[in-house]
N, C-alpha and C positions, 0 to 999 in steps of 0.2 A: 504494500500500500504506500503511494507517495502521498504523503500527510504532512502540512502547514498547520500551524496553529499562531491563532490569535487572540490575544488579551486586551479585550478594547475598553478603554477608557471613556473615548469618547464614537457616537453618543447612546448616553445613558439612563436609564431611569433614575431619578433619588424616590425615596417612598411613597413621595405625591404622585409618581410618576411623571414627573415633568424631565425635562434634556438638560441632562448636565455632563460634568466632566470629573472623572475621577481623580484623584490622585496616585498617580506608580507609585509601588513599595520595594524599596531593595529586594524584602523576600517571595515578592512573586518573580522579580527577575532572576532571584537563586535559583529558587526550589522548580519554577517550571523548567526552567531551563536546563535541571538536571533531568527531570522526570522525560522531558523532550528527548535530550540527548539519548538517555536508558533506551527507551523504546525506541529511536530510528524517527523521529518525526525531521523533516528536510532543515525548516526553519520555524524559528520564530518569534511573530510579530507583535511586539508591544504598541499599541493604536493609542498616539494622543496626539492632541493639535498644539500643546502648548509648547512654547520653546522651553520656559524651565522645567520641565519633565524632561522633554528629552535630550536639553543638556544634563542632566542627572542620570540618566540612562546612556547616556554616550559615556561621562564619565566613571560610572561603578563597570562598565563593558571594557574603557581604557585600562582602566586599573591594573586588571587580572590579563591582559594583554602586554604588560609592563615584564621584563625580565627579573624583578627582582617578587613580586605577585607569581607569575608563573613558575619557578622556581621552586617558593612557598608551597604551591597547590597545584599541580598542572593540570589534574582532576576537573579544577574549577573554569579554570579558561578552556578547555579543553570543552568543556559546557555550555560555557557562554558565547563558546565563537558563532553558533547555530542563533541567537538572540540576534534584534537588529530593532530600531526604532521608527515608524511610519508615523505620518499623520493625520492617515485615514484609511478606512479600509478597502478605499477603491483605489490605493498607493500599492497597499499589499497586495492584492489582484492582480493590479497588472506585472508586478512583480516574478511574482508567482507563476502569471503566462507566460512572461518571457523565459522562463528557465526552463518551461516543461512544454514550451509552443501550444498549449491551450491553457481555454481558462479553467479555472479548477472549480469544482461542485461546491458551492457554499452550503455548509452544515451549521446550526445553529445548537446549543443547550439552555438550559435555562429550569432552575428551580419550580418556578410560576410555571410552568405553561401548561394549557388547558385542553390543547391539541397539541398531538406531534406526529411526524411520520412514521415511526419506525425506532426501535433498538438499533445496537450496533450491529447485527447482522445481520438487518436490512438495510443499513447505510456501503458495510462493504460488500454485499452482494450488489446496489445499483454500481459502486465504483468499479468492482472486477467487471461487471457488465460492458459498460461503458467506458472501460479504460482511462479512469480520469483521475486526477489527483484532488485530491479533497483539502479544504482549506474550513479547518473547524473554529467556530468562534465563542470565544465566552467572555461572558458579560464581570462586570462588576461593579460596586453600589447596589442596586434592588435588581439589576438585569441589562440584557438590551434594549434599547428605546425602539420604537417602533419602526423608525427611520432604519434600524440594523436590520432589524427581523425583515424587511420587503426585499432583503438582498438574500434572502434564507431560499434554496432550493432544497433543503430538506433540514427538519426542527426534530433532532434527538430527542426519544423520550427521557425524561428527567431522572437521575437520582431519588428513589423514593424513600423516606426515612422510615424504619422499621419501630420506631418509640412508639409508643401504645399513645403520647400523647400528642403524635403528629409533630414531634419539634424538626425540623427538616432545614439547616442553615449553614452546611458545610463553609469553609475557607475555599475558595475559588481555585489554591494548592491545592486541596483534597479532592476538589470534585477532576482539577486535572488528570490526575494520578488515576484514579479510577476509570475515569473515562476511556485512559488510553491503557489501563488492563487491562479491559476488554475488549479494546480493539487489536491489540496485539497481543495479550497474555495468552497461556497456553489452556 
């Protein structure tokens, strides 16, 4: 499976559901980007418009690129080289196409959703189908804002929490990691 993944920031729901813009976290650009690496995902792309994000995200990427970082951990750059900062998600598209000369199935997740198409395999039974690379995207704040979801050609069924009393609010890390055991786990 050729697989991108994206962590969008922007745009987003806040819990009124209105369009805003999150803030990156060092540890989602850790931890996804080990969990990316583990499994084979190509790249990926941390989605925000603002310039001080993604100076911040250039520099925690620089960092571990540095000889005396690298060194320390190669493990870690080693991780992060597959990380890369967009401005939007039609930045990472085309992106995307140009590496693999099409464009790739936009898959969406999301906590909330009310509908979806499919598990993960029926997500890679359409991409083995149709020979495509898939470019998965997950939200953060309350979700993706509506304006993400119309760019969705297929809306994974959600993580469902097994608490007797419905609490369902994974870390956006946990739900990565999960998602792609089952895409790729044995």
């Amino acid at each position: 499976m050729r697989l991108y993944l994206g962590l969008v920031h922007h745009p987003i729901k806040n819990k009124l559901g209105e369009l805003v813009t999150t803030s990156v976290t060092n540890l989602d650009i850790h931890d996804i980007s080990r969990s990316c690496r583990t499994f084979g995902v190509k790249n990926y792309f941390l989605i925000t418009p603002f310039m001080a994000q993604k100076e911040l995200v250039d520099s925690i990427l620089g960092h571990w690129e540095q000889d005396k970082a690298n060194a320390f951990n190669p493990d870690r750059q080693d991780a992060l080289s597959i990380a890369r900062c967009v401005d939007t998600i039609d930045t990472a598209i085309a992106e995307i196409s140009k590496i693999e000369g099409k464009k790739p199935l936009i898959a969406v997740t999301g906590a909330n959703f009310d509908s979806f198409d499919g598990d993960v395999s029926q997500l890679t039974k359409k991409l083995e189908e149709g020979n495509m690379p898939c470019f998965l995207l997950f939200g953060t704040g309350w979700g993706l804002h509506p304006i993400a979801l119309e760019k969705a050609e297929f809306k994974l069924s959600p993580i469902i929490s097994k608490n007797s009393d419905g609490y369902n609010h994974l870390s956006v890390r946990s739900a990565v990691a999960i998602y792609l055991d089952r895409l790729f786990g044995s």
